[in-house]
Biopython code that builds the backbone (N, CA, C, O; Angstrom):
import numpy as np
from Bio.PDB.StructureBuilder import StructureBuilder

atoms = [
    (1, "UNK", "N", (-19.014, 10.310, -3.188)),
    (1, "UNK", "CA", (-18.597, 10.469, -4.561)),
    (1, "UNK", "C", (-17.121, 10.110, -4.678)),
    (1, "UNK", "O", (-16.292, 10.501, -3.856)),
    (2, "UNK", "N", (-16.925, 9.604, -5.380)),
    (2, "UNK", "CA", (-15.488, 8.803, -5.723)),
    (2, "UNK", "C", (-14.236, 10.266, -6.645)),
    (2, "UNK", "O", (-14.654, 10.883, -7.625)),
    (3, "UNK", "N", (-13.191, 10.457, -6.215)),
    (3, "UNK", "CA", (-12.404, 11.053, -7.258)),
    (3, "UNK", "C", (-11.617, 10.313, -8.436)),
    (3, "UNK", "O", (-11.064, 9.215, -8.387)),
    (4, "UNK", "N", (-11.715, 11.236, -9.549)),
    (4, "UNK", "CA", (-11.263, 10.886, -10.340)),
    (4, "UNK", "C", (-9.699, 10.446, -10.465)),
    (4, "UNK", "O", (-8.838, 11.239, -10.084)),
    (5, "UNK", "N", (-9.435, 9.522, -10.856)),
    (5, "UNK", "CA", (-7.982, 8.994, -10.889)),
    (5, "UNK", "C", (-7.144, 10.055, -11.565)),
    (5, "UNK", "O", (-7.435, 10.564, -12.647)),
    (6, "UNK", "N", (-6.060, 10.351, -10.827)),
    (6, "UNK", "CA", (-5.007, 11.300, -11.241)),
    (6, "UNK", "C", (-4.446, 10.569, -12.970)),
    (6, "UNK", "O", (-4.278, 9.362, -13.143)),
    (7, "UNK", "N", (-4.302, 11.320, -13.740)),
    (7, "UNK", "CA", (-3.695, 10.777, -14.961)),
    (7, "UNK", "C", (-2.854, 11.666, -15.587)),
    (7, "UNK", "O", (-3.380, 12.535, -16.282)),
    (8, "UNK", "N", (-1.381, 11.620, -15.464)),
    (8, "UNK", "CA", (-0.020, 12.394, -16.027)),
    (8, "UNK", "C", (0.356, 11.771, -17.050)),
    (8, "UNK", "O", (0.236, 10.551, -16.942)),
    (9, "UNK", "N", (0.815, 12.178, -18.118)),
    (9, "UNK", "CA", (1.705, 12.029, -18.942)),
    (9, "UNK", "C", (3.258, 12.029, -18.490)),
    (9, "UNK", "O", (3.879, 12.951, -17.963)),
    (10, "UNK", "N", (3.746, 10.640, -18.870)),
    (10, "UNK", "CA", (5.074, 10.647, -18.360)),
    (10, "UNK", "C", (6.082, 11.144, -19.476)),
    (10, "UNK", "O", (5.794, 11.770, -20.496)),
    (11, "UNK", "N", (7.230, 10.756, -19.085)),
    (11, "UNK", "CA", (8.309, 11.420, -20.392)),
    (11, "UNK", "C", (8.465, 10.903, -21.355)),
    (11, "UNK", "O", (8.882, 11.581, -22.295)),
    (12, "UNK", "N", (8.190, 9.426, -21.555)),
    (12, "UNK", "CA", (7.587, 8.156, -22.921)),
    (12, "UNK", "C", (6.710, 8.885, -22.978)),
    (12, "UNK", "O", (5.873, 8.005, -23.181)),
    (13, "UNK", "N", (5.935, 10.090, -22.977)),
    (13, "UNK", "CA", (4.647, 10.280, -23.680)),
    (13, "UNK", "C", (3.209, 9.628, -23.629)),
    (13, "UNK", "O", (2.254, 10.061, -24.273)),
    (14, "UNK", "N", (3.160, 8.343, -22.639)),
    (14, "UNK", "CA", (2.464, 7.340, -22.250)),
    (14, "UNK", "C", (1.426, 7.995, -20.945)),
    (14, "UNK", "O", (1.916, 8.644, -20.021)),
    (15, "UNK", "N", (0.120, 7.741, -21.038)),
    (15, "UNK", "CA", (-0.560, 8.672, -19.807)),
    (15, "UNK", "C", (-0.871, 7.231, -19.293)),
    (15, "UNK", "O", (-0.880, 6.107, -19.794)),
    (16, "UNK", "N", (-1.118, 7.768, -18.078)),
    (16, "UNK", "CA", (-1.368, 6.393, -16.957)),
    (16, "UNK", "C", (-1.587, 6.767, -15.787)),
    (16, "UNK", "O", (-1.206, 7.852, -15.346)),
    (17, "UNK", "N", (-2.233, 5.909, -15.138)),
    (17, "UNK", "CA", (-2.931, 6.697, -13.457)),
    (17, "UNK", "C", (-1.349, 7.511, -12.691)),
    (17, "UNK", "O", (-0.365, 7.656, -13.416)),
    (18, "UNK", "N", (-1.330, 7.768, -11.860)),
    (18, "UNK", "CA", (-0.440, 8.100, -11.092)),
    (18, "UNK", "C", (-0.957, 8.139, -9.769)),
    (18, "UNK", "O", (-2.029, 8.640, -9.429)),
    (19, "UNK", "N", (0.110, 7.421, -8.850)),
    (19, "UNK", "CA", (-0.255, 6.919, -7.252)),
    (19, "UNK", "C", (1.232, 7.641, -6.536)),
    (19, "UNK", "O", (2.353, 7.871, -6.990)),
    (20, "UNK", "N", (0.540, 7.856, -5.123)),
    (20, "UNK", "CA", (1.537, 9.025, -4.485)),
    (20, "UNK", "C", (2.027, 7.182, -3.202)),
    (20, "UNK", "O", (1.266, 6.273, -2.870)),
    (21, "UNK", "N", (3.357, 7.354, -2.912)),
    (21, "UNK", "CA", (4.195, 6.306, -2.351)),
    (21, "UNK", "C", (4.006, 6.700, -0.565)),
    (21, "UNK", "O", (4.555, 7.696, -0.093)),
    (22, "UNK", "N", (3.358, 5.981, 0.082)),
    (22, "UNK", "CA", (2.805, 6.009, 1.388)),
    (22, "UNK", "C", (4.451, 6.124, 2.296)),
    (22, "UNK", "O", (4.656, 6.326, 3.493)),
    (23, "UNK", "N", (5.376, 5.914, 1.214)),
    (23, "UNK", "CA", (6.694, 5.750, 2.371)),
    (23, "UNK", "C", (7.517, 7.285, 2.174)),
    (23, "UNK", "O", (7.993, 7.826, 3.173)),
    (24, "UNK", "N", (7.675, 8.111, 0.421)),
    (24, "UNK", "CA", (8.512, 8.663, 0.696)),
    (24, "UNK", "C", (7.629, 9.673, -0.076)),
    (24, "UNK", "O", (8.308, 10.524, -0.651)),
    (25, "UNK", "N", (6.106, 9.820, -0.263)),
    (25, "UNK", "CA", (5.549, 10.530, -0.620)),
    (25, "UNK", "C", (5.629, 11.297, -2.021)),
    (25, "UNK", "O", (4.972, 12.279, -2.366)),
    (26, "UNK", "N", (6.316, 10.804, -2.529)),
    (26, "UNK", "CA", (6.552, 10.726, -3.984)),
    (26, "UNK", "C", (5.670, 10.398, -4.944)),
    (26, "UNK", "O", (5.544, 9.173, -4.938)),
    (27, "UNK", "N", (5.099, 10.829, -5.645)),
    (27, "UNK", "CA", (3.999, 10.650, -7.134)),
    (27, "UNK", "C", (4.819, 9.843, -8.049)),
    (27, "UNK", "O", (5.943, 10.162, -8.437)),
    (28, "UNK", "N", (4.245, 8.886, -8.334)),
    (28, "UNK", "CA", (4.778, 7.765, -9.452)),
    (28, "UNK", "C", (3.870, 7.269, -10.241)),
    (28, "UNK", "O", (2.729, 7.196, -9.786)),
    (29, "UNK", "N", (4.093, 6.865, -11.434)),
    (29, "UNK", "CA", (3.023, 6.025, -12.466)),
    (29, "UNK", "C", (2.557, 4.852, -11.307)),
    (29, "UNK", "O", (3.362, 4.353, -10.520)),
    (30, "UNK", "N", (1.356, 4.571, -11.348)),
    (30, "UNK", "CA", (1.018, 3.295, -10.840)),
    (30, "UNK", "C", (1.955, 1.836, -10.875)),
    (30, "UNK", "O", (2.361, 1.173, -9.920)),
    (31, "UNK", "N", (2.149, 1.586, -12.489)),
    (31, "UNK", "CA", (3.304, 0.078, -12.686)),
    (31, "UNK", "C", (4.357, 0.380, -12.095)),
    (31, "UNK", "O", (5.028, -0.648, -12.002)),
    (32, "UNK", "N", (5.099, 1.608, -11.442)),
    (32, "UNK", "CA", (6.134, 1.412, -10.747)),
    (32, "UNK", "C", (6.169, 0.827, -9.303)),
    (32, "UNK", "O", (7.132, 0.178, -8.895)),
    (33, "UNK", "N", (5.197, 1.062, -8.641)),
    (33, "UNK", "CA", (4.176, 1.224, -7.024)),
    (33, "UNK", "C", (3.884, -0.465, -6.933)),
    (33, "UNK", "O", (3.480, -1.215, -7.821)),
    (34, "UNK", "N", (4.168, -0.700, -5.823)),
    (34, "UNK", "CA", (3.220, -1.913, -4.808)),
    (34, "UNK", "C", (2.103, -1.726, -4.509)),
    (34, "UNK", "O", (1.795, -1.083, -3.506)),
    (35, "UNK", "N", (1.514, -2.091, -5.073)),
    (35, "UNK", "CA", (-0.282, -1.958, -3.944)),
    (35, "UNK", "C", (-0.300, -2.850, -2.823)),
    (35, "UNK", "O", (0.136, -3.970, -2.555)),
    (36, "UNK", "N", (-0.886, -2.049, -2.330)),
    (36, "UNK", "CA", (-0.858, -2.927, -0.638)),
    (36, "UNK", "C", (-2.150, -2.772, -0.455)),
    (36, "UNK", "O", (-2.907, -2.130, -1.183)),
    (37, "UNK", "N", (-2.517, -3.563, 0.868)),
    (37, "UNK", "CA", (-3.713, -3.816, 1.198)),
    (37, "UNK", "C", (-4.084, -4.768, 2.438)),
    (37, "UNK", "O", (-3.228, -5.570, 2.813)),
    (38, "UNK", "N", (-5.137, -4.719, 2.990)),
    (38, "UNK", "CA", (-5.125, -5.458, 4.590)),
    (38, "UNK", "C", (-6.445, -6.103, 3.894)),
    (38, "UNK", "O", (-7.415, -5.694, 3.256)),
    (39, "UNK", "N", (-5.705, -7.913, 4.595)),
    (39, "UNK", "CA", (-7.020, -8.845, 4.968)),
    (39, "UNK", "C", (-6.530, -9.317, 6.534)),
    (39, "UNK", "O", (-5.693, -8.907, 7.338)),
    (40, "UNK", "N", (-7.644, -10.536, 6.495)),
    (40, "UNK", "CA", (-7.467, -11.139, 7.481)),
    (40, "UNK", "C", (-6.750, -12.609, 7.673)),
    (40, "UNK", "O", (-7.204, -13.670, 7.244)),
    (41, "UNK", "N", (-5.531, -12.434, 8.412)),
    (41, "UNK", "CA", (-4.838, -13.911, 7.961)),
    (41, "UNK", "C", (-5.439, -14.612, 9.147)),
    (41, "UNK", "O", (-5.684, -14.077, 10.228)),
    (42, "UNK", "N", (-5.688, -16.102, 8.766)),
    (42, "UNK", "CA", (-5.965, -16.761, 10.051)),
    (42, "UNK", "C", (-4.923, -17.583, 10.542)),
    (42, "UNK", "O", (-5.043, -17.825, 11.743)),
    (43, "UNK", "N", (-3.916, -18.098, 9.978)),
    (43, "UNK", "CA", (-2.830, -18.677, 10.107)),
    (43, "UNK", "C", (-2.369, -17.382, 11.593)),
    (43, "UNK", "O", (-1.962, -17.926, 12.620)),
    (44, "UNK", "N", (-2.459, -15.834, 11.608)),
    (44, "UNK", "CA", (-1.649, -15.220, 11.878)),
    (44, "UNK", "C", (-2.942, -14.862, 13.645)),
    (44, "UNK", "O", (-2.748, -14.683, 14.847)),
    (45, "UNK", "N", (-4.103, -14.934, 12.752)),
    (45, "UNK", "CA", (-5.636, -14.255, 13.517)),
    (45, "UNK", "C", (-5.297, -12.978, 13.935)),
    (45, "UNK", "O", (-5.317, -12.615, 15.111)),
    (46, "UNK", "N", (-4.895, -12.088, 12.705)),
    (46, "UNK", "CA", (-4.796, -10.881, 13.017)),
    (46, "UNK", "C", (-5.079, -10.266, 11.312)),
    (46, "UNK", "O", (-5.249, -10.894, 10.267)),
    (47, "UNK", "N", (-5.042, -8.949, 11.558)),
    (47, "UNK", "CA", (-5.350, -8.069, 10.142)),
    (47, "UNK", "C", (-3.860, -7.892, 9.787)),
    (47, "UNK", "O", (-2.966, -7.606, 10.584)),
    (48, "UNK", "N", (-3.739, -8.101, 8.516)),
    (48, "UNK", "CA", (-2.203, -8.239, 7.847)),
    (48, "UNK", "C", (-2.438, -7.015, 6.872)),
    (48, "UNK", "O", (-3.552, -6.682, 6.469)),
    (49, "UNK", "N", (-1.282, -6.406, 6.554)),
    (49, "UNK", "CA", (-0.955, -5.949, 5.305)),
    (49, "UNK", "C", (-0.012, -6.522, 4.583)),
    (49, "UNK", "O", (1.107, -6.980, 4.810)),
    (50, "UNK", "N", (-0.812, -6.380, 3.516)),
    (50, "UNK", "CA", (-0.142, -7.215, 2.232)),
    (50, "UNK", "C", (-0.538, -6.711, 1.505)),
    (50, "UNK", "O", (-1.497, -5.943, 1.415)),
    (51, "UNK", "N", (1.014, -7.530, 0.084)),
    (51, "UNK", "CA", (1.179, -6.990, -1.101)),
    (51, "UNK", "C", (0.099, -7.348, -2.189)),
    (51, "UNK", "O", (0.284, -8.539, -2.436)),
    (52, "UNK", "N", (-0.628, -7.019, -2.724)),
    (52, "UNK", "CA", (-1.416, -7.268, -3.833)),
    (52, "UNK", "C", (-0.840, -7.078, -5.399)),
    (52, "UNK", "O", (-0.961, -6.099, -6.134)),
    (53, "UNK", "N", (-0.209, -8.291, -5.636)),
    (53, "UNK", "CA", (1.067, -8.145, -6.698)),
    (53, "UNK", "C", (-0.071, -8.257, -8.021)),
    (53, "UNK", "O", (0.416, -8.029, -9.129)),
    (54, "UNK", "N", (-1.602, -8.606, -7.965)),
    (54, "UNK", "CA", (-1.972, -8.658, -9.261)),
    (54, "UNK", "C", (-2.447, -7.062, -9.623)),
    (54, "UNK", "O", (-2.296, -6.610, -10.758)),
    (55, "UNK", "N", (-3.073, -6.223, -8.450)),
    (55, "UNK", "CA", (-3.487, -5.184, -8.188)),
    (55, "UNK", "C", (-5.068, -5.244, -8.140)),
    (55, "UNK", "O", (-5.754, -4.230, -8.269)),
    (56, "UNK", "N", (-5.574, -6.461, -7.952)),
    (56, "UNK", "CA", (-7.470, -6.709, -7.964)),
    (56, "UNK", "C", (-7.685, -6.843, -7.028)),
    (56, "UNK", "O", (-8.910, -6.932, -6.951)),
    (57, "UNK", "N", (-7.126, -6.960, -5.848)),
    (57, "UNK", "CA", (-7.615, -7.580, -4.361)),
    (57, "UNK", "C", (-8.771, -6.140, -4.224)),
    (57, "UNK", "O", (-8.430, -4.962, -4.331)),
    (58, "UNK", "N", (-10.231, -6.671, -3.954)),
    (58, "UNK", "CA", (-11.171, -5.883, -3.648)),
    (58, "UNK", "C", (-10.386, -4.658, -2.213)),
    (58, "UNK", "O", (-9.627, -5.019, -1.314)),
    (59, "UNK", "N", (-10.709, -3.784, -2.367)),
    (59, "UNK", "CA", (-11.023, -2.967, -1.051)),
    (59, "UNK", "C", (-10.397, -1.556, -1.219)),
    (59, "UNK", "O", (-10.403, -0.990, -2.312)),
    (60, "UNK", "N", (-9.980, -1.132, -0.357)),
    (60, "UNK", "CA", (-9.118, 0.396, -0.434)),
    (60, "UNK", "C", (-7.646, -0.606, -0.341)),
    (60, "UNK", "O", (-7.371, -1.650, 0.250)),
    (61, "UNK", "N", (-6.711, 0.556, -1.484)),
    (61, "UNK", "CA", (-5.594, 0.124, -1.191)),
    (61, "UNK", "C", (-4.377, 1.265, -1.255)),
    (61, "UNK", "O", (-4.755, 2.330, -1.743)),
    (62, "UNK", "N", (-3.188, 1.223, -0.905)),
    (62, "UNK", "CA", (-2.534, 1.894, -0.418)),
    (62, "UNK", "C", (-0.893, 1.960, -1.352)),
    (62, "UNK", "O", (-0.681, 0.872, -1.887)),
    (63, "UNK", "N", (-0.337, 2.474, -1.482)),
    (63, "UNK", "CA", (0.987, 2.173, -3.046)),
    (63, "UNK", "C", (2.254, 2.578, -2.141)),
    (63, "UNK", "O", (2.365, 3.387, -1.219)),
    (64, "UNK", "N", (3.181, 1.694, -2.766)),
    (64, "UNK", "CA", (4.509, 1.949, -1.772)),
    (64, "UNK", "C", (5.462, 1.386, -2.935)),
    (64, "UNK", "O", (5.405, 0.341, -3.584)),
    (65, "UNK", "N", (6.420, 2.536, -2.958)),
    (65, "UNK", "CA", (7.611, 1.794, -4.033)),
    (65, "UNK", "C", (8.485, 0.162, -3.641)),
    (65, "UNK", "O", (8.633, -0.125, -2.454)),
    (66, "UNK", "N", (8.846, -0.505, -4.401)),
    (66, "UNK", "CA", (9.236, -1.722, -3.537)),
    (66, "UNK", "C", (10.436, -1.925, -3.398)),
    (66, "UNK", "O", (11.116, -2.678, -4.096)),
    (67, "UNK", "N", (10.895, -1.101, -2.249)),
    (67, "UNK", "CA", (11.907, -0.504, -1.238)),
    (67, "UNK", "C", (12.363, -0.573, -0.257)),
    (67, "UNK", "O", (11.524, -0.186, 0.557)),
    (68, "UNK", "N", (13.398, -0.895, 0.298)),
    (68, "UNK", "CA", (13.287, -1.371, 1.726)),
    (68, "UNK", "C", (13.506, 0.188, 2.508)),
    (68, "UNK", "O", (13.169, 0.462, 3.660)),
    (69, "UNK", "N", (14.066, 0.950, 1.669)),
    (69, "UNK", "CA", (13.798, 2.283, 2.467)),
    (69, "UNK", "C", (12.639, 2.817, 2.268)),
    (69, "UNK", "O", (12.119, 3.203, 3.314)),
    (70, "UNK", "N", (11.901, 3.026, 1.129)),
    (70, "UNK", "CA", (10.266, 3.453, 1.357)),
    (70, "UNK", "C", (9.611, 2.730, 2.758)),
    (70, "UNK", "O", (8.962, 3.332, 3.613)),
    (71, "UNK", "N", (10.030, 0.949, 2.766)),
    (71, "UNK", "CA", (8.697, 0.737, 3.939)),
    (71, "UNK", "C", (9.438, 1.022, 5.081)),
    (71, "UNK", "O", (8.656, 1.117, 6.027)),
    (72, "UNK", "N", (10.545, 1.194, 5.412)),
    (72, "UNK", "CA", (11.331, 2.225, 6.858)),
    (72, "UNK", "C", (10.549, 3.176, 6.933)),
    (72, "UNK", "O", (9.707, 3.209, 7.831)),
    (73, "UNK", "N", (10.684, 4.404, 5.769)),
    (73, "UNK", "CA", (9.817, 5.549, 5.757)),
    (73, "UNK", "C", (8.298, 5.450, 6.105)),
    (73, "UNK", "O", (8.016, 6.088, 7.119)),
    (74, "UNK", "N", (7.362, 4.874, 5.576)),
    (74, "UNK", "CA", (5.989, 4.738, 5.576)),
    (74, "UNK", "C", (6.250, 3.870, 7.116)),
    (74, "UNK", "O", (5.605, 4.517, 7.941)),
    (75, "UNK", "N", (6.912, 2.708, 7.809)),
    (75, "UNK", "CA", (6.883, 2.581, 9.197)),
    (75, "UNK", "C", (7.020, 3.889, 10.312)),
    (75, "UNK", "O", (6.275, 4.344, 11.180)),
    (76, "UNK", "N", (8.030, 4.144, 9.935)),
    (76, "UNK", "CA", (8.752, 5.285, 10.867)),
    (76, "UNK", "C", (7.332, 6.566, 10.561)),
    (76, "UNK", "O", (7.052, 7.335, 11.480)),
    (77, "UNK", "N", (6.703, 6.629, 9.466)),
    (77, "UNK", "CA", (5.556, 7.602, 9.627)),
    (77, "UNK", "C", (4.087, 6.796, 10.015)),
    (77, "UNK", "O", (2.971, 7.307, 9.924)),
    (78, "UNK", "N", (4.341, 5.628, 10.398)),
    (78, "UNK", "CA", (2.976, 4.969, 10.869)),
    (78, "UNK", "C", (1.733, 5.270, 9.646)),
    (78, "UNK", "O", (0.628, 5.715, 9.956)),
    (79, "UNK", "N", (2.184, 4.900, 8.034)),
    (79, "UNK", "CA", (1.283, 5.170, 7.542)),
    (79, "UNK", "C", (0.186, 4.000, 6.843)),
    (79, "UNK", "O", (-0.782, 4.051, 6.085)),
    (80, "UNK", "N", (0.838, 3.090, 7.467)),
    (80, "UNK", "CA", (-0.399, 2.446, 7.136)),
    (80, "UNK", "C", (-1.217, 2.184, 6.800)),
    (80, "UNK", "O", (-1.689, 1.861, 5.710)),
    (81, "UNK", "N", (-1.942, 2.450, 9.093)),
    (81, "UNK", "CA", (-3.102, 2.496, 9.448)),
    (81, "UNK", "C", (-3.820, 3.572, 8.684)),
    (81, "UNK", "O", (-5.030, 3.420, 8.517)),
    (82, "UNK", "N", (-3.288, 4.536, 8.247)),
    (82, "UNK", "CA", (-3.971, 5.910, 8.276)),
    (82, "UNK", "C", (-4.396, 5.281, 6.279)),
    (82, "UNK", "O", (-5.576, 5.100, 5.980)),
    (83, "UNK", "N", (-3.410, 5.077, 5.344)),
    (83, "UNK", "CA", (-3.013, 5.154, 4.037)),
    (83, "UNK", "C", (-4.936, 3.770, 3.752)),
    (83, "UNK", "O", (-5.858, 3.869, 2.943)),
    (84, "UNK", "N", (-4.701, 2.859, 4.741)),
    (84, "UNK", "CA", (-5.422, 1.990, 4.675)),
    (84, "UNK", "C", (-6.404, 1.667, 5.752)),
    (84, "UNK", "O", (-6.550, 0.590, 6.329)),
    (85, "UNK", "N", (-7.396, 3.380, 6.012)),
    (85, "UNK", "CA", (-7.699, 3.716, 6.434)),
    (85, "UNK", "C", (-8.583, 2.260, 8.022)),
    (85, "UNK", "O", (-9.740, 1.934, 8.293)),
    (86, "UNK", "N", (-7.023, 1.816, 8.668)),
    (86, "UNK", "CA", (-7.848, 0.717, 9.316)),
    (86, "UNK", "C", (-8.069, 1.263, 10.866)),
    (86, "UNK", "O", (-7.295, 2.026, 11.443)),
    (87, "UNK", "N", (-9.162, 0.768, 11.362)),
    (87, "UNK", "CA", (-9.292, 1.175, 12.318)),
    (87, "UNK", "C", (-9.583, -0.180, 13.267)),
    (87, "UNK", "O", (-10.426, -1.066, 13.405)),
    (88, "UNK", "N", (-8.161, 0.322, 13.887)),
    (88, "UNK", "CA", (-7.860, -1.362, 15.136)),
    (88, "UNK", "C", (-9.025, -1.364, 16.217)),
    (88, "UNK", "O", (-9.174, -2.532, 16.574)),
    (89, "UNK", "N", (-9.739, -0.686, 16.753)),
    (89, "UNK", "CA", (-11.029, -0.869, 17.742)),
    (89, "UNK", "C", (-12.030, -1.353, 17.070)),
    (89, "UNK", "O", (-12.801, -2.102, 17.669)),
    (90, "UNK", "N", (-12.286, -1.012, 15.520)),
    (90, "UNK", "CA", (-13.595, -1.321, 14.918)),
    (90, "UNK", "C", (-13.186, -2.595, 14.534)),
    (90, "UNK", "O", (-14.054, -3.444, 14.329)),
    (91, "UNK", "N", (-11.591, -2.966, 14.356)),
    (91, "UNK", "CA", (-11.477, -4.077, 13.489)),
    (91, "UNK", "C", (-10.959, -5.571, 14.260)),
    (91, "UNK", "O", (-10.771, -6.706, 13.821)),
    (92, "UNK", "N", (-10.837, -4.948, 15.625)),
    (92, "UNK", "CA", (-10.336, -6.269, 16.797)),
    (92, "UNK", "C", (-8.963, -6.281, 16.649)),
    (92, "UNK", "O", (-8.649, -7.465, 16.773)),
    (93, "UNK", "N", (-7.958, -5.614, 16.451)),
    (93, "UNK", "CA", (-6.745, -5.347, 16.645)),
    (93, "UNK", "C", (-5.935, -4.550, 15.695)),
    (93, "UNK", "O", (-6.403, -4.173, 14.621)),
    (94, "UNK", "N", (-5.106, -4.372, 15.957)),
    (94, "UNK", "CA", (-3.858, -3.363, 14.920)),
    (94, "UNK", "C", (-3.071, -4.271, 13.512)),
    (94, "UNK", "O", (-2.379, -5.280, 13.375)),
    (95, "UNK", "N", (-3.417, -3.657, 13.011)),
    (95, "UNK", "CA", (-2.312, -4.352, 11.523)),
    (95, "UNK", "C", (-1.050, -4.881, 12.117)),
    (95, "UNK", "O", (-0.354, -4.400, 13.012)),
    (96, "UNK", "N", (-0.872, -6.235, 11.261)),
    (96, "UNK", "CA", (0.859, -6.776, 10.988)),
    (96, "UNK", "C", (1.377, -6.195, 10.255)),
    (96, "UNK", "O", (0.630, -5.462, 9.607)),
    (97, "UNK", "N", (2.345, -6.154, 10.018)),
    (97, "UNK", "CA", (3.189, -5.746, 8.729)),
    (97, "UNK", "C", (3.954, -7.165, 8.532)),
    (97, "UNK", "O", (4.421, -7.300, 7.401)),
    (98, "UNK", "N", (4.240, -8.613, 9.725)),
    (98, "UNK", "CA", (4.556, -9.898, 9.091)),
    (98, "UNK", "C", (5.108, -10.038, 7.615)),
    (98, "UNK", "O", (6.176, -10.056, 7.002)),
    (99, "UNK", "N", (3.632, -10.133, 7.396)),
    (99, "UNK", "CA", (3.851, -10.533, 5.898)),
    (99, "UNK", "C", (4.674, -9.734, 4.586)),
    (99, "UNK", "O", (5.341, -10.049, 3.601)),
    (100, "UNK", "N", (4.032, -8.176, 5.436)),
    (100, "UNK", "CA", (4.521, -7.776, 4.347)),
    (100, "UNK", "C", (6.868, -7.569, 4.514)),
    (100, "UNK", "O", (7.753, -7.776, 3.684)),
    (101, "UNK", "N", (6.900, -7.216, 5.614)),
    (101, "UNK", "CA", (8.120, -7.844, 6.099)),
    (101, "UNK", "C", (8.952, -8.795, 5.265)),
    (101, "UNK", "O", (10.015, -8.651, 4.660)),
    (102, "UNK", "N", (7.724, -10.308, 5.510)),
    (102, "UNK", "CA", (8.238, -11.300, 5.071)),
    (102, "UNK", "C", (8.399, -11.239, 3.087)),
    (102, "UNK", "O", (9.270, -11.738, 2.375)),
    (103, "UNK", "N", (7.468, -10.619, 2.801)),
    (103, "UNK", "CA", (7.634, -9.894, 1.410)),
    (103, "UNK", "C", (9.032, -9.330, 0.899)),
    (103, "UNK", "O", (9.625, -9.775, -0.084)),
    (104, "UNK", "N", (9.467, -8.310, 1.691)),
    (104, "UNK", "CA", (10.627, -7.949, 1.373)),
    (104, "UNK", "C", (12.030, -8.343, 1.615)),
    (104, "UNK", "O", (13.100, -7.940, 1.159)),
    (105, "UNK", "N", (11.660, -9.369, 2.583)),
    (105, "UNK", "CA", (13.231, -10.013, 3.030)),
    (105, "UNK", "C", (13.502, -10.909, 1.428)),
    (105, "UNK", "O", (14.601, -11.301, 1.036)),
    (106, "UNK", "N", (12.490, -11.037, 0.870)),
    (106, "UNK", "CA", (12.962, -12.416, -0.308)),
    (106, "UNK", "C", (13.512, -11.281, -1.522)),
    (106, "UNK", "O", (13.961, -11.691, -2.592)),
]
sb = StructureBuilder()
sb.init_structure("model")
sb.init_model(0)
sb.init_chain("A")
sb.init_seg("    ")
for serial, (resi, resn, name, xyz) in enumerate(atoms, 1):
    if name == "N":
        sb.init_residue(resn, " ", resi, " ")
    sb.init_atom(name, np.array(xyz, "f"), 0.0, 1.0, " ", f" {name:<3s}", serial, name[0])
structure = sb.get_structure()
């Protein structure tokens, strides 16, 4: 059974989902948040996480403010694997973060 999407009223008076930040654990409106998410790059032949800037990429996904100290935080807590629930034995290796890296250097 699926839960229902959290929905707060912010201080505009505006209600809207609300997503908790995998880096500094913080509750935020969704449009503030990165969605993240793991495919498979073949350029890389490994499972990547990446940014899903439209927010449709099918699957489970995971929200991170777009921060270079949130993704320190969410590294330094290894949350990932856990946020995007991957599992490196079932899946033939451990997540990159590459890309998403390469995401934030620009």
């Amino acid at each position: 059974m699926v839960a229902p999407v959290a929905a707060e009223q912010s201080e505009s008076g505006q209600t809207g989902p609300i997503r908790t930040c995998i880096g500094c654990r913080e509750r935020h409106p969704k449009r503030e948040l990165l969605r993240l998410v793991t495919r498979f790059d073949a350029d890389l032949s490994q499972w990547v996480v990446a940014p899903d800037l439209q927010a449709s990429a099918p699957g489970r996904g995971a929200h991170l403010h777009p921060t270079q100290e949130c993704l320190e935080l969410a590294k330094r807590r290894r949350a990932f694997d856990r946020a995007l629930r991957h599992d490196a034995q079932v899946r033939g290796g451990p997540l990159s973060l590459a890309v998403l890296d390469q995401y934030f250097a620009h």
